[in-house]
C-alpha positions in Angstrom: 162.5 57.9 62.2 165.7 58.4 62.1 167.4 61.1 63.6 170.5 62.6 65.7 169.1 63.3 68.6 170.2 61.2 71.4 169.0 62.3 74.8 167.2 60.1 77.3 163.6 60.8 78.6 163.5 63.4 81.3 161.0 64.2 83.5 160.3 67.7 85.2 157.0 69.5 87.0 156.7 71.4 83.8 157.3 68.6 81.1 154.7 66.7 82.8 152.4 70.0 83.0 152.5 70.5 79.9 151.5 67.2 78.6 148.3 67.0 80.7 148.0 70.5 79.2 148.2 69.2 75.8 149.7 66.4 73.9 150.4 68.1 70.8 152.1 71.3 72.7 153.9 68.3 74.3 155.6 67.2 71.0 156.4 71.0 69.9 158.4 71.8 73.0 160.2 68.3 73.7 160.0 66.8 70.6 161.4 69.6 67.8 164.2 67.8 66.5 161.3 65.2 64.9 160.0 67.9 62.4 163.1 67.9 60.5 161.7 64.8 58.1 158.4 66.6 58.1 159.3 69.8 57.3 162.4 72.3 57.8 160.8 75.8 57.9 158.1 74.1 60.7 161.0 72.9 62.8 163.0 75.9 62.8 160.1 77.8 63.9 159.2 75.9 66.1 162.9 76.1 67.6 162.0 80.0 68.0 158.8 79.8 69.7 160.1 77.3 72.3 161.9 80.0 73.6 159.7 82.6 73.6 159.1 83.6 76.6 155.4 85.9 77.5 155.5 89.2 79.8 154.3 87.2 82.5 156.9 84.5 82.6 159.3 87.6 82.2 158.1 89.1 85.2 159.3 85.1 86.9 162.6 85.2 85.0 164.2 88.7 85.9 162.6 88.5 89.8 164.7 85.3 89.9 167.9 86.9 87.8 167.8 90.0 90.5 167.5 87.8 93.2 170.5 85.8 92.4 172.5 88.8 91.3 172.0 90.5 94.4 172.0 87.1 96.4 175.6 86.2 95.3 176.8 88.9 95.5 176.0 89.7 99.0 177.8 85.8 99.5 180.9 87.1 98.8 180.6 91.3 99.4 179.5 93.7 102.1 176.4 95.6 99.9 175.8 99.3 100.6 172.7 101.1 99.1 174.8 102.5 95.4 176.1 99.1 94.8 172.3 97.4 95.4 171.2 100.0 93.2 173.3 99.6 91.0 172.2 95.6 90.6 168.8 96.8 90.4 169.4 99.4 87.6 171.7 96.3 85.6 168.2 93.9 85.6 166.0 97.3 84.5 168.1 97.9 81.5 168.6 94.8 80.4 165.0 94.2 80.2 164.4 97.5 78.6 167.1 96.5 76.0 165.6 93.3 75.6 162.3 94.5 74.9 163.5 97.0 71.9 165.1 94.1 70.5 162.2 92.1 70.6 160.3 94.8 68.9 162.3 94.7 65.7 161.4 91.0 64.8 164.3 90.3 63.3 164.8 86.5 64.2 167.4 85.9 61.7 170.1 86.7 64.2 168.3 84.1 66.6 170.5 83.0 69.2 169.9 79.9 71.5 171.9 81.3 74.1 170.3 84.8 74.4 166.4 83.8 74.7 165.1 87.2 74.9 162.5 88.1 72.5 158.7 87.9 73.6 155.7 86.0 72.3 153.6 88.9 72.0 155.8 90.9 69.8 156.1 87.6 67.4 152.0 87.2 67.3 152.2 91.6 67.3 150.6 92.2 70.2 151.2 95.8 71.1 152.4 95.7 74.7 154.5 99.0 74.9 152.6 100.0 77.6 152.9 97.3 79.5 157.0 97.1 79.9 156.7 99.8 82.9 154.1 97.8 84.8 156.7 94.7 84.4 159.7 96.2 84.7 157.9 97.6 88.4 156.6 94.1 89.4 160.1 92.7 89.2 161.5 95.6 91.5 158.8 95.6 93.8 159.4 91.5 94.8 162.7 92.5 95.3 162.5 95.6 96.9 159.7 93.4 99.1 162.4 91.0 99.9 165.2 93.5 100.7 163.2 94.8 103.2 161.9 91.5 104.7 163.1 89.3 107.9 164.3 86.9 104.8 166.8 89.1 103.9 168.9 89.5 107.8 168.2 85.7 107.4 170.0 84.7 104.6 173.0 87.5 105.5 172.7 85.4 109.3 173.4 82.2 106.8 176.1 83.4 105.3 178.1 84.2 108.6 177.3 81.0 110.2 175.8 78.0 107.8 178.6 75.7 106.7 177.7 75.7 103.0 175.1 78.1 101.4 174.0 77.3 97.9 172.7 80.2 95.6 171.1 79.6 92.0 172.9 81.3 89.1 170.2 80.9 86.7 172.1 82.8 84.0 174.4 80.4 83.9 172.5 76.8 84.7 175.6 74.2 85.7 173.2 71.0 84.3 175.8 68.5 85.6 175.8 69.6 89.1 171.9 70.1 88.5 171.7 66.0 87.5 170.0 64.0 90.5 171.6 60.7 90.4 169.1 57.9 90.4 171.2 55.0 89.9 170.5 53.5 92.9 166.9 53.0 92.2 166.6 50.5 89.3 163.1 51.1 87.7 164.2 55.0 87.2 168.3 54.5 86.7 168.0 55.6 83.1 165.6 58.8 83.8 167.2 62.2 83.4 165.9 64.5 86.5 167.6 68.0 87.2 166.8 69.9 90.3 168.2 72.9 91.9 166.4 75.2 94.3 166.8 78.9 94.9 168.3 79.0 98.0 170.2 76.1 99.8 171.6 75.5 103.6 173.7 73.2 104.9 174.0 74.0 108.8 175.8 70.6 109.6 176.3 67.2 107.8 172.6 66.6 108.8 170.8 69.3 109.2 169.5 70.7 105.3 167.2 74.0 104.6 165.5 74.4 101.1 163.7 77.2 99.8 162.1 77.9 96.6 161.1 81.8 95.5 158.0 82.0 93.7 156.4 85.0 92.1 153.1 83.3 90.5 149.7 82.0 91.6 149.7 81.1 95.1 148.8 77.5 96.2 145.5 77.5 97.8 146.6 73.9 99.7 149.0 74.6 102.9 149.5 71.8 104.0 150.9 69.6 100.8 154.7 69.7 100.1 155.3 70.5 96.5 156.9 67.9 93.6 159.7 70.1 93.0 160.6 70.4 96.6 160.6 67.1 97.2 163.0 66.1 94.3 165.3 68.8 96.2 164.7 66.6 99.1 165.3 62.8 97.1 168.3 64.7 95.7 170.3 66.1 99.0 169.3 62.2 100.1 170.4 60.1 97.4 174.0 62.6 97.3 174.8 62.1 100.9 173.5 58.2 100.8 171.2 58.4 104.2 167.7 58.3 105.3 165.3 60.5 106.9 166.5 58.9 109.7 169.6 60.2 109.5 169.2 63.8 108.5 166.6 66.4 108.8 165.7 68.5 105.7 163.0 71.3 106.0 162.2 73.1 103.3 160.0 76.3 102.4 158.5 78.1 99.1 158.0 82.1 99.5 155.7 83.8 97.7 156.4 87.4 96.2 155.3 89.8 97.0 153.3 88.5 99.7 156.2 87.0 101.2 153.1 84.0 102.5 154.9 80.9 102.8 154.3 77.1 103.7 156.3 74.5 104.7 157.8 72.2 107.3 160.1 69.5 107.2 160.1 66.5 104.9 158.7 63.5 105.6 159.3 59.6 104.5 156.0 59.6 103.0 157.1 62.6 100.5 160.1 60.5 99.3 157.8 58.0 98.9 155.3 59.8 97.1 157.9 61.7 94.6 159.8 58.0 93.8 156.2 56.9 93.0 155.4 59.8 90.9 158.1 59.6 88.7 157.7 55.6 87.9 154.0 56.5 87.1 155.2 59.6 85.3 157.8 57.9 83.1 155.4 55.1 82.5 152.4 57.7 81.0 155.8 59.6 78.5 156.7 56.1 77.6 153.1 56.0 75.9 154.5 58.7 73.1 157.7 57.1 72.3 158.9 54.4 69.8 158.6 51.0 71.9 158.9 53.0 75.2 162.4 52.9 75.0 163.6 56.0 77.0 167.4 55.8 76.6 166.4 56.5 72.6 163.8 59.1 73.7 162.3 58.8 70.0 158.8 60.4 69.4 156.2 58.6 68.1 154.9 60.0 64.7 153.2 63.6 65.2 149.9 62.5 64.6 149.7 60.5 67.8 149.9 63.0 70.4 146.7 64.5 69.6 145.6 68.7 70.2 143.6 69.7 73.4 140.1 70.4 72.5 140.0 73.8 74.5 139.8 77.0 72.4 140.6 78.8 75.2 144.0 76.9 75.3 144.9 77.1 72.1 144.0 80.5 72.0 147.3 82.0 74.1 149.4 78.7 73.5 152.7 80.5 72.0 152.9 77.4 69.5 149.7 78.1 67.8 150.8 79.3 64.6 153.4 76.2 64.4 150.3 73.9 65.5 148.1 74.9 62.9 150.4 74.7 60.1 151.6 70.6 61.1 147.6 70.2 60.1 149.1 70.5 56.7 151.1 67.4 56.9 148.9 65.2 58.5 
């Protein structure tokens, strides 16, 4: 199939998530581009519903938006109570804003760059009373964390770390975000991006990671998660040591619990994560043309088959798109 779509196979927690999910919900979101020779209305629908986000992953978003908001800013200014406010009251309008132009429908002014409009307003779900409830979740993890030890900790950081890295999610910088794996063979050609939440350099040796997390909590203490320990592979493969060498620690913080786990990381989870990606890379390769992942080029829809759980397909935001490809197959 040709095509002009020329990005190499890229592997992420949620890429591979989803795929376990569901194969075909695997081809909607990655694999768009392919609909074009099937059908042009499908693939431009399917463009819209990619980025549809629910009221749930909303609540995620905007939590992680306020944080950074009020995180760098605090990096570079002294905060009194107006000017937090006043960060606070930016993030509540824009989501109120947001949601009224979701409302309208009106998808012909789509733009890639301004993902805003909700999944339940595109299936018309009538959520108006459920924007409040949001809108206080999101404050209340931050308000949670303002008034935590985290927050003296990270002002402590900023006086006395050497380097302290803060997401700007708004604005994702992908090339910094790139983890260079050229020095491992069997993955040199895999695209990985990773940046955490929060980042501390204390010395040219000493690394803290944490990750802010406003969903489910993990039940399982004492296991480091993927995503942490790509961080970890990352900050190794840039400054070209060993665990011997330097000591990374790393945490994930729940909100608005503020639980956390953690500890410091461990040969065995750079082991585990190199592992996982040769064995991930190896289970995408099965869904593209000759497993050839600098092309990246999907195998023909009809062989990344649907999940057989109702319940799945029930809330999957590409059910409408999903149904209608049965047409062509």
């Amino acid at each position: 199939m040709a095509n002009n779509y020329h990005h190499t196979l890229t592997w992420s927690t949620t890429r591979i998530t989803v795929l376990e999910y569901c194969n075909k919900k695997y081809y909607l979101n990655y694999y768009p581009h392919a609909l074009r020779n099937i059908n042009e209305e499908l693939r431009l629908t399917t463009l819209l519903l990619k980025n549809l986000k629910s009221m749930d992953m909303r609540v995620g978003e905007k939590t992680h938006h306020l944080l950074s908001d009020y995180l760098n800013a605090l990096k570079h200014w002294s905060l009194d109570e107006e000017a937090i406010q006043a960060i606070k009251d930016r993030v509540i309008w824009e989501m109120r804003d947001e949601f009224e132009i979701s409302k309208t429908r009106d998808y012909t002014s789509y733009d890639r760059d301004h993902k805003f409009w909700l999944s339940e307003h595109y299936y018309w779900e009538n959520v108006d009373d459920k924007l409040e409830d949001v809108i206080q979740k999101v404050v209340n993890n931050f308000d949670t964390f303002l008034n935590s030890d985290w927050n003296e900790t990270v002002q402590h950081y900023f006086k006395t770390a050497k380097t302290v890295y803060v997401e700007k999610p708004r604005k994702k910088d992908f090339e910094n975000m790139k983890v260079n794996l050229s020095s491992l063979p069997e993955l040199k050609n895999l695209n990985v991006m990773a940046a955490p939440d929060f980042g501390v350099i204390f010395s040219d040796n000493n690394y803290l990671i944490i990750d802010r997390k406003t969903g489910q909590e993990k039940i399982d203490t004492d296991w480091t998660s993927e995503q942490l320990k790509i961080y970890a592979l990352k900050t190794l493969l840039k400054s070209r040591s060993t665990l011997d060498d330097i000591h990374i620690e790393w945490y994930e913080v729940y909100l608005p619990s503020l639980n956390k786990i953690g500890g410091k990381i461990e040969k065995i989870d750079i082991d585990h994560i190199i592992q996982k990606l040769k064995d991930d890379m190896e289970y995408q390769k099965q869904f593209i043309v000759d497993g050839d992942i600098v092309k990246n080029e999907p195998l023909e829809h009809t062989h990344f088959p649907r999940t057989t759980s109702a319940k799945k397909c029930a809330t999957c935001t590409f059910r409408k798109v999903c149904e209608d490809l049965k047409n062509f197959e």
